[in-house]
PyMOL CGO cylinders between C-alpha atoms (Angstrom):
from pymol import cmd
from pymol.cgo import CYLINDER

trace = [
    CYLINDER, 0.00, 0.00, 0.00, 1.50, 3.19, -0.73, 0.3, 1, 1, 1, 1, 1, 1,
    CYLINDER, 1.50, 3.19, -0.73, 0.82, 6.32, 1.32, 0.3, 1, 1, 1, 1, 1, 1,
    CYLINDER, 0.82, 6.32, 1.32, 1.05, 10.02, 0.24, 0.3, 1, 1, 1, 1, 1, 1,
    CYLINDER, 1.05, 10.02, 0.24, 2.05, 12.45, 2.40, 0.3, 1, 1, 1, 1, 1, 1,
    CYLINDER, 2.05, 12.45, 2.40, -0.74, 13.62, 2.30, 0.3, 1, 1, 1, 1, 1, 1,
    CYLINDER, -0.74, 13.62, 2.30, -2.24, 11.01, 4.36, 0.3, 1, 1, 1, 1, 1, 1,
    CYLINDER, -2.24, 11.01, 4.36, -0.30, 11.82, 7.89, 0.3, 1, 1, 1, 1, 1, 1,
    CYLINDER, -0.30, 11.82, 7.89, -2.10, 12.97, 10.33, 0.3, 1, 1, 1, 1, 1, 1,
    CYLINDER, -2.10, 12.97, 10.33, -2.12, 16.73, 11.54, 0.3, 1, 1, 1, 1, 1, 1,
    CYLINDER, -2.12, 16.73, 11.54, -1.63, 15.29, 14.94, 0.3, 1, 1, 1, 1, 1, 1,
    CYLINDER, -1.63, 15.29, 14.94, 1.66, 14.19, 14.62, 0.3, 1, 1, 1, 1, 1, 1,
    CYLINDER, 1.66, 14.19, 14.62, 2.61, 17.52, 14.12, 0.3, 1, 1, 1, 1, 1, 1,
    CYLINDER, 2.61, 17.52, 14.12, 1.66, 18.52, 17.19, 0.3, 1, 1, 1, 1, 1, 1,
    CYLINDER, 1.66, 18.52, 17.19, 4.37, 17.82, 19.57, 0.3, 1, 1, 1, 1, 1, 1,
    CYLINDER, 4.37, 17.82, 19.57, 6.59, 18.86, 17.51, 0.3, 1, 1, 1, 1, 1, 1,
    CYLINDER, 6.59, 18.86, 17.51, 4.97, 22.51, 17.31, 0.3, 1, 1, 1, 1, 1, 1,
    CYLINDER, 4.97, 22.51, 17.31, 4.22, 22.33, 20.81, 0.3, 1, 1, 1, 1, 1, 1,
    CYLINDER, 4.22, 22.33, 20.81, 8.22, 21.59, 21.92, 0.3, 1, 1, 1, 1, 1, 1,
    CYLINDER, 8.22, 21.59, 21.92, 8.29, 24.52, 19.07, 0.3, 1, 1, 1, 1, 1, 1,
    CYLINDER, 8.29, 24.52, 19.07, 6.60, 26.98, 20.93, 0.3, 1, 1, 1, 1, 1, 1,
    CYLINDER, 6.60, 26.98, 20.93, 7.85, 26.09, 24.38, 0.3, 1, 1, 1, 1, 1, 1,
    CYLINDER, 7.85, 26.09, 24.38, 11.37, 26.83, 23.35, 0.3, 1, 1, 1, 1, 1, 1,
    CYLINDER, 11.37, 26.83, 23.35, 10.71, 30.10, 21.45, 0.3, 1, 1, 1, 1, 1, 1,
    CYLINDER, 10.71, 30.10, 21.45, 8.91, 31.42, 25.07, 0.3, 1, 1, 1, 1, 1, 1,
    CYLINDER, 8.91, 31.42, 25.07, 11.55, 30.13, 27.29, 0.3, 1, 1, 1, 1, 1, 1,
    CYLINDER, 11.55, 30.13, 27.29, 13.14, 34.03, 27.47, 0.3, 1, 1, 1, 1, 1, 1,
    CYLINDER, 13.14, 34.03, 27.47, 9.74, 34.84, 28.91, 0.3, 1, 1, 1, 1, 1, 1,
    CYLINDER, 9.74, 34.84, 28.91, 10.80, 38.44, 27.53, 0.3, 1, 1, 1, 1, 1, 1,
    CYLINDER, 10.80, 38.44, 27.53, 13.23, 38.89, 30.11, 0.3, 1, 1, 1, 1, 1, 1,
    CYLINDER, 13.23, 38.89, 30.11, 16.28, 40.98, 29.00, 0.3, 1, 1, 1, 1, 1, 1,
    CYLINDER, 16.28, 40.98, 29.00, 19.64, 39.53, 30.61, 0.3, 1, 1, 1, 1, 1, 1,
    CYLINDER, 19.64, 39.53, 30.61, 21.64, 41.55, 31.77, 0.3, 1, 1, 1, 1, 1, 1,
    CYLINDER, 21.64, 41.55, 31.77, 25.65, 42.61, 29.53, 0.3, 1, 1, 1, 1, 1, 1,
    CYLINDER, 25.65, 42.61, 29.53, 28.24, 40.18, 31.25, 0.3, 1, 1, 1, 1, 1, 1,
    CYLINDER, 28.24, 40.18, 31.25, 31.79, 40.24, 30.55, 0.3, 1, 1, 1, 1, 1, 1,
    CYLINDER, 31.79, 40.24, 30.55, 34.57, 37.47, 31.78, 0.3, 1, 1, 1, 1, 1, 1,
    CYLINDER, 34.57, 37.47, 31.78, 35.58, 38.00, 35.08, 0.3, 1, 1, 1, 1, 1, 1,
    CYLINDER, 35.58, 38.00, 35.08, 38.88, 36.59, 37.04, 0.3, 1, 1, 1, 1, 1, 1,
    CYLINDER, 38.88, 36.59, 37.04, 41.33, 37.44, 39.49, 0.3, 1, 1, 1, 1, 1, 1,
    CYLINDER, 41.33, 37.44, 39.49, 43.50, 36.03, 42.44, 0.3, 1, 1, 1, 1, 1, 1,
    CYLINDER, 43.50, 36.03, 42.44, 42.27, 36.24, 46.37, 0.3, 1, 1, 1, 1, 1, 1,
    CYLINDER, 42.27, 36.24, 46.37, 44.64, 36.47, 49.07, 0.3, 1, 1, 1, 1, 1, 1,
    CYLINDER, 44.64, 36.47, 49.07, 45.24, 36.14, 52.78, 0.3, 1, 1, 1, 1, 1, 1,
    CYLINDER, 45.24, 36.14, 52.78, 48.20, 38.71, 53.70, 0.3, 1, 1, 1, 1, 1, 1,
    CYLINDER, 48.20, 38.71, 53.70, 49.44, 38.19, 50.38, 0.3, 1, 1, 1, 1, 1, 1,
    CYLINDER, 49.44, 38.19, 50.38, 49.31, 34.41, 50.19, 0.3, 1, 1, 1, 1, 1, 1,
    CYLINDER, 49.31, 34.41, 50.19, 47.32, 32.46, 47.59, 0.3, 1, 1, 1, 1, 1, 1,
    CYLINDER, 47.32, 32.46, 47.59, 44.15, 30.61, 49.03, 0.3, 1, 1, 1, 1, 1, 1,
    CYLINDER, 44.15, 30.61, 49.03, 42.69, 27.23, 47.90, 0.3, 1, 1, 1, 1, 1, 1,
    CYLINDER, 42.69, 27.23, 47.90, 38.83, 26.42, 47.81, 0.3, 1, 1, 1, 1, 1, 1,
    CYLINDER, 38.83, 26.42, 47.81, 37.31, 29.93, 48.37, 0.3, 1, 1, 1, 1, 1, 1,
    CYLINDER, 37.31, 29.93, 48.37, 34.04, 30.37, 46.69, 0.3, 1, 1, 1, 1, 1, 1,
    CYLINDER, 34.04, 30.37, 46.69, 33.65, 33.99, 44.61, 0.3, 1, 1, 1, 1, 1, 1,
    CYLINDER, 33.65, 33.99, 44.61, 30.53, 35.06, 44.23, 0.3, 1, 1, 1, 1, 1, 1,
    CYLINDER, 30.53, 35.06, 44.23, 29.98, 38.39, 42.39, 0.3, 1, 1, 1, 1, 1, 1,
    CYLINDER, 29.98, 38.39, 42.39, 25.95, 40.00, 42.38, 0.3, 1, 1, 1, 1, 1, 1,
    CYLINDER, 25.95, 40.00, 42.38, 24.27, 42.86, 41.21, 0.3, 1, 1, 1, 1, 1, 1,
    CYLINDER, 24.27, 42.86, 41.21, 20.36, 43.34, 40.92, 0.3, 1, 1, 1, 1, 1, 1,
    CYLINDER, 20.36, 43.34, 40.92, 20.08, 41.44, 37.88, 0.3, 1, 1, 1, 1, 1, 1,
    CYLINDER, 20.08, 41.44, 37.88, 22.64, 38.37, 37.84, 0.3, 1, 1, 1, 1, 1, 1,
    CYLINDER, 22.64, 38.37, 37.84, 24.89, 36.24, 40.05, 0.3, 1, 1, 1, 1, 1, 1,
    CYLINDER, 24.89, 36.24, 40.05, 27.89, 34.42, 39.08, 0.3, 1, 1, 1, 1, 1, 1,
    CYLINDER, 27.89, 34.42, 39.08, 30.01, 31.95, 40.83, 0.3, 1, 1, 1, 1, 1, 1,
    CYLINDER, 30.01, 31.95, 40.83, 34.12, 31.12, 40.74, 0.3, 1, 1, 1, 1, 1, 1,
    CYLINDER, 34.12, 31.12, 40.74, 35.95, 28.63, 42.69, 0.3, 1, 1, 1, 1, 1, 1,
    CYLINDER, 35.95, 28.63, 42.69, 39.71, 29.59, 43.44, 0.3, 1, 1, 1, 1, 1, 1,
    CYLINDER, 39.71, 29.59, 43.44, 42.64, 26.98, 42.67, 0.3, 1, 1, 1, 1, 1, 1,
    CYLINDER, 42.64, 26.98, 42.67, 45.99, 26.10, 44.61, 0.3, 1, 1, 1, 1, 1, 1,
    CYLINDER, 45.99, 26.10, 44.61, 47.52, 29.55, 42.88, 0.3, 1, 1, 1, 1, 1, 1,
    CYLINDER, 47.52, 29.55, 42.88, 44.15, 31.05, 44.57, 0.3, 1, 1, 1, 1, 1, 1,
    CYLINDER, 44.15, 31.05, 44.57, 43.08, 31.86, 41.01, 0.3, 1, 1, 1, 1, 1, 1,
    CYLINDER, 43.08, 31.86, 41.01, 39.45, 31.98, 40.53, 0.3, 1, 1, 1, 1, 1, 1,
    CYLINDER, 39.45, 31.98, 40.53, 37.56, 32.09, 37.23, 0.3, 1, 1, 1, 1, 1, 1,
    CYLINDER, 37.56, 32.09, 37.23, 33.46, 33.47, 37.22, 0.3, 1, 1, 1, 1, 1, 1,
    CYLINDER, 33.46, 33.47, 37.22, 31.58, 30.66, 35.46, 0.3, 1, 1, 1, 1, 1, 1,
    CYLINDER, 31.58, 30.66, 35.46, 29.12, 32.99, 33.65, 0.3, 1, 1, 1, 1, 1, 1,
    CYLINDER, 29.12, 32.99, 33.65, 31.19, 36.38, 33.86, 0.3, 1, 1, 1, 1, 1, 1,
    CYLINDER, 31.19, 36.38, 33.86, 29.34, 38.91, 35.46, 0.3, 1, 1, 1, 1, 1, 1,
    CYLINDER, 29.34, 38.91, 35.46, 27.32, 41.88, 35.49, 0.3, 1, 1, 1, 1, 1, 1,
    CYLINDER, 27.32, 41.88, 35.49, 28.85, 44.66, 33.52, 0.3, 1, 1, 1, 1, 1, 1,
    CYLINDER, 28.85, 44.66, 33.52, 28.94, 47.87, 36.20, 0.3, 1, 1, 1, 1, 1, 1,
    CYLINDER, 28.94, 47.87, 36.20, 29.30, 47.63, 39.84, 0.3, 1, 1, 1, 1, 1, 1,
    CYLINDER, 29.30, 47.63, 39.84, 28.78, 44.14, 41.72, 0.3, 1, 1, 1, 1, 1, 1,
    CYLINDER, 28.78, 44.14, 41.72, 28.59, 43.23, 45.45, 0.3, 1, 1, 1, 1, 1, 1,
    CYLINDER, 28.59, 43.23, 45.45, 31.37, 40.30, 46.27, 0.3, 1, 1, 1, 1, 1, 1,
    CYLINDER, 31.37, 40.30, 46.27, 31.23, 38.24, 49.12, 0.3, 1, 1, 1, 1, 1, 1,
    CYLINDER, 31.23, 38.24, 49.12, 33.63, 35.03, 49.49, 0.3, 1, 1, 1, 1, 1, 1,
    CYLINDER, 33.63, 35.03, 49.49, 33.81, 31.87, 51.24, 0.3, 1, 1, 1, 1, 1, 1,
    CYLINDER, 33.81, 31.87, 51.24, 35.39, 28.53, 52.51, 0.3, 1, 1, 1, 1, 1, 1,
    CYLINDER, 35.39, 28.53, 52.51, 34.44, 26.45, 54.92, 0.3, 1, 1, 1, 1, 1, 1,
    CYLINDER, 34.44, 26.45, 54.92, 36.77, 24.18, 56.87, 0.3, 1, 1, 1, 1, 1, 1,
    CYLINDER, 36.77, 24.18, 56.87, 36.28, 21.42, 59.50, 0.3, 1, 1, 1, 1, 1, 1,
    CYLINDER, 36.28, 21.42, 59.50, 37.93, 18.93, 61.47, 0.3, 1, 1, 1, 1, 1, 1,
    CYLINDER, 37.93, 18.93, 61.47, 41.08, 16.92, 59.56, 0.3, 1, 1, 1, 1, 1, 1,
    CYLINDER, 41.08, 16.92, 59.56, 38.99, 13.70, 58.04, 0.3, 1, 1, 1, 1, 1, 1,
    CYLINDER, 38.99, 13.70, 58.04, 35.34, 15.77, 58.11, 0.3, 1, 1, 1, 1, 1, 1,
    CYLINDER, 35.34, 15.77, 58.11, 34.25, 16.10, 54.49, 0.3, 1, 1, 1, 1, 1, 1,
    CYLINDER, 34.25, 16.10, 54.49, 31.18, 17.87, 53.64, 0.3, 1, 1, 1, 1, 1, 1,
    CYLINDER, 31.18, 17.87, 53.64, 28.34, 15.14, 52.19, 0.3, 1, 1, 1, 1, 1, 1,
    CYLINDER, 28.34, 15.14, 52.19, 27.92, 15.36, 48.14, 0.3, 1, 1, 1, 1, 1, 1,
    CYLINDER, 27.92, 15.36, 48.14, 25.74, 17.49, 47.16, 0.3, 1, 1, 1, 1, 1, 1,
    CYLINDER, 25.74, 17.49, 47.16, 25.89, 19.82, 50.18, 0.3, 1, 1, 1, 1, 1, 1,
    CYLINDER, 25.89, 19.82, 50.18, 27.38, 23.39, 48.83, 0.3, 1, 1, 1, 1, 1, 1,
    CYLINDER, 27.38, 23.39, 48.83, 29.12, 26.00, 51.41, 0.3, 1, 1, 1, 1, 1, 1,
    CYLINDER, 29.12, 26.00, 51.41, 25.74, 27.97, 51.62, 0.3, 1, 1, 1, 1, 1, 1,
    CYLINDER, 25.74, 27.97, 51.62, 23.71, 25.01, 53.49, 0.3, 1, 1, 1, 1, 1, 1,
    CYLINDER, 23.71, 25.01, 53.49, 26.89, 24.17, 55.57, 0.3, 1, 1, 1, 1, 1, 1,
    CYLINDER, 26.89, 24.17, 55.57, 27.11, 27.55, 56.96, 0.3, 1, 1, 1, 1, 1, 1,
    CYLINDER, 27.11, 27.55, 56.96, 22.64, 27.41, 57.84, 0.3, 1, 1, 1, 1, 1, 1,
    CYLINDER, 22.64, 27.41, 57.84, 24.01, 24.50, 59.53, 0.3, 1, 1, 1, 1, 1, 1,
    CYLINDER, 24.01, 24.50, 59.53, 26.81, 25.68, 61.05, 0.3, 1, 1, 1, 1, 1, 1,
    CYLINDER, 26.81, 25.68, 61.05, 24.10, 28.47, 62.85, 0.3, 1, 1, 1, 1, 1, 1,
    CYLINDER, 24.10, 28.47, 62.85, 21.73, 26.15, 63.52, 0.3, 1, 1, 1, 1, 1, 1,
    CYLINDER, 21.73, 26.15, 63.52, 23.77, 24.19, 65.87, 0.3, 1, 1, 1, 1, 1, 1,
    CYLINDER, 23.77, 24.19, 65.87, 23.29, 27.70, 68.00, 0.3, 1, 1, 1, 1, 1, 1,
    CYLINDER, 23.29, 27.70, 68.00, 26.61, 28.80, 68.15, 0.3, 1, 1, 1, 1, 1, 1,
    CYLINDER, 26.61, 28.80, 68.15, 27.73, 25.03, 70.25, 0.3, 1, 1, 1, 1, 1, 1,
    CYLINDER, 27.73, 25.03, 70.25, 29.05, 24.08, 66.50, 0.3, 1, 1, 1, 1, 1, 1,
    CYLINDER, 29.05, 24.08, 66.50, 29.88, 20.60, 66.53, 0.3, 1, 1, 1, 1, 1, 1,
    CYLINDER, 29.88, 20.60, 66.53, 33.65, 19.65, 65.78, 0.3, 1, 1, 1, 1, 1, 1,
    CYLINDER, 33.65, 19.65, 65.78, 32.02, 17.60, 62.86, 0.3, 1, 1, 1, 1, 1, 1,
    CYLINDER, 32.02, 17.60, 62.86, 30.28, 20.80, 61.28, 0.3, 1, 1, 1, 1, 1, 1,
    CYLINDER, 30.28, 20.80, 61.28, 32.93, 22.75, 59.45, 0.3, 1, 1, 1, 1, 1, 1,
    CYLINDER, 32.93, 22.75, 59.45, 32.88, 26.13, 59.92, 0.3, 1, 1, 1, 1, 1, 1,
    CYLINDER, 32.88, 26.13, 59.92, 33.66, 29.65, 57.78, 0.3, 1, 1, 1, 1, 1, 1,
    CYLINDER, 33.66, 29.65, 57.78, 37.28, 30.56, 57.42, 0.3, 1, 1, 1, 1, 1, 1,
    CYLINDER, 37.28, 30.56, 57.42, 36.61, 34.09, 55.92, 0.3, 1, 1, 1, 1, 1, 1,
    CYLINDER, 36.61, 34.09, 55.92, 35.96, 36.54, 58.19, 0.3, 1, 1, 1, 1, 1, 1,
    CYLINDER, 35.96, 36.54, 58.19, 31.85, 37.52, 58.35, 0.3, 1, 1, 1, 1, 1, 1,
    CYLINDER, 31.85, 37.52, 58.35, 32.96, 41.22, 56.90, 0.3, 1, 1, 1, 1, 1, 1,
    CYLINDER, 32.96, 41.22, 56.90, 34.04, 39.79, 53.48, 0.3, 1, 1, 1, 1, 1, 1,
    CYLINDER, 34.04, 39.79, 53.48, 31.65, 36.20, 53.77, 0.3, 1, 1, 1, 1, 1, 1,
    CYLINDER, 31.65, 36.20, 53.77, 28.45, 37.39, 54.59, 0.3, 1, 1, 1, 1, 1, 1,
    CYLINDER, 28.45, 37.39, 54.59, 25.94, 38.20, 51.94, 0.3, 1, 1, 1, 1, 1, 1,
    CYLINDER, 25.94, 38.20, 51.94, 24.25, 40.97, 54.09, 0.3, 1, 1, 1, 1, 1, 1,
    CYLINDER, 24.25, 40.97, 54.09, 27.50, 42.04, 55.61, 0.3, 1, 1, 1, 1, 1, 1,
    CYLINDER, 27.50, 42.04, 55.61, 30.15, 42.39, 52.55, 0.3, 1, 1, 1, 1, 1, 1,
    CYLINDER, 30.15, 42.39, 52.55, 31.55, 45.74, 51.95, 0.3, 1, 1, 1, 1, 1, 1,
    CYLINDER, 31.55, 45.74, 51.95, 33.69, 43.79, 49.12, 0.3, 1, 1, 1, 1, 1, 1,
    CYLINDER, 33.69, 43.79, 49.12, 32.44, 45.45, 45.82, 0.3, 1, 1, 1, 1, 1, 1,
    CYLINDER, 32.44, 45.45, 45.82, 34.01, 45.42, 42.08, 0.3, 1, 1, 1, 1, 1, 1,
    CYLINDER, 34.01, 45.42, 42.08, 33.38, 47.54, 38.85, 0.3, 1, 1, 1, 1, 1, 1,
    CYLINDER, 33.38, 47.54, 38.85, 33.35, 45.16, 36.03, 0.3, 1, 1, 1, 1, 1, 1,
    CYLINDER, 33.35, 45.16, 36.03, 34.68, 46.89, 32.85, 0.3, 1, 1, 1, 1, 1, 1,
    CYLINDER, 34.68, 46.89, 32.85, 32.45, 46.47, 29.65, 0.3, 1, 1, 1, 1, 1, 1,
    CYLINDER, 32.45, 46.47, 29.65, 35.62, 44.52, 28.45, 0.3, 1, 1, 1, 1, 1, 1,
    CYLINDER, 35.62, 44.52, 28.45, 35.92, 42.37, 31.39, 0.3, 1, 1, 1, 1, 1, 1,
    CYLINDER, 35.92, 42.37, 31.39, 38.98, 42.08, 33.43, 0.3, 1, 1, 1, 1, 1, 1,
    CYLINDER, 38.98, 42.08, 33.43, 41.65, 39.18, 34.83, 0.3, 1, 1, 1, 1, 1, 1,
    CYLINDER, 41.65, 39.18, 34.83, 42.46, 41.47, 37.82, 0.3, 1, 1, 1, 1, 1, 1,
    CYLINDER, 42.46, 41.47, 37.82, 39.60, 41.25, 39.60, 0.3, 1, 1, 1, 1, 1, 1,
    CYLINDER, 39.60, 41.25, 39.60, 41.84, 40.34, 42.88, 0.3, 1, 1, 1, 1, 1, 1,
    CYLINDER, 41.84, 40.34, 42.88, 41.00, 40.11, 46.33, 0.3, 1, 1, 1, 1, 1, 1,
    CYLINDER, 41.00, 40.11, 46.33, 43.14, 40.50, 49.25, 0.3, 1, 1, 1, 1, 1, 1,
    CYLINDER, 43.14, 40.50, 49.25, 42.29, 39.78, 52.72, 0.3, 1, 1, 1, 1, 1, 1,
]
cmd.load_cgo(trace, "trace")
């Protein structure tokens, strides 16, 4: 038997216009933000730091950078072109106590406060001081260039 195209059914097309339309309203008309590549080196008294999370945010977009043994750190998705708040952080516990997978710094730190200040030696604890780790108390701030910039350093 030999079938025409003709013959298919409009309702086969429909997923495939449906996925279709999904996609094209996934922007939900939202404008992001101009982001440029952000990276830089932080410091402790002029030493290189391992493990520190970076986090640069400004009203419209967060990023996130991890730094290495060199303490350099790279922003994942850049970050907001003009001025950004920065706040960074590592926690550290016991020798031996490694934080569970899938358990970020963020949710060790609620942790870390819910223990009501009697922190257990098994809950590691912030390294950073609150004045530079603290979301609500950072004074850390950085002007992104339109450019971007690989001096975005922090020392401590």
């Amino acid at each position: 038997m030999k079938m025409s195209m003709g013959c298919i059914s409009p309702l086969l097309y429909a997923p495939l216009i449906f996925m279709f339309l999904a996609l094209a309203g996934c922007g939900g008309g939202r404008n992001m933000p101009a982001t440029a590549k952000v990276s830089g080196v932080v410091t402790i008294g002029g030493k290189p730091v391992e493990g520190v999370e970076v986090r640069f945010e400004s009203n419209d977009f967060a990023s996130y950078g991890k730094t290495d043994a060199q303490g350099r750190y790279r922003l994942v998705q850049g970050a907001t072109v003009g001025q950004n708040k920065v706040y960074l952080s590592k926690m550290s516990g016991p020798a031996g106590v490694t934080p569970p997978e899938g358990i970020d710094e963020t949710q060790l730190q609620i942790m870390a406060e819910a223990s009501g200040g009697a922190v257990s030696a098994n809950v590691p604890r912030q390294t950073i001081p609150a004045e530079y780790s603290d979301k609500q108390k950072s004074k850390l701030t950085f002007t992104v260039p339109t450019g971007g910039t690989d001096s975005a350093n922090f020392d401590l």
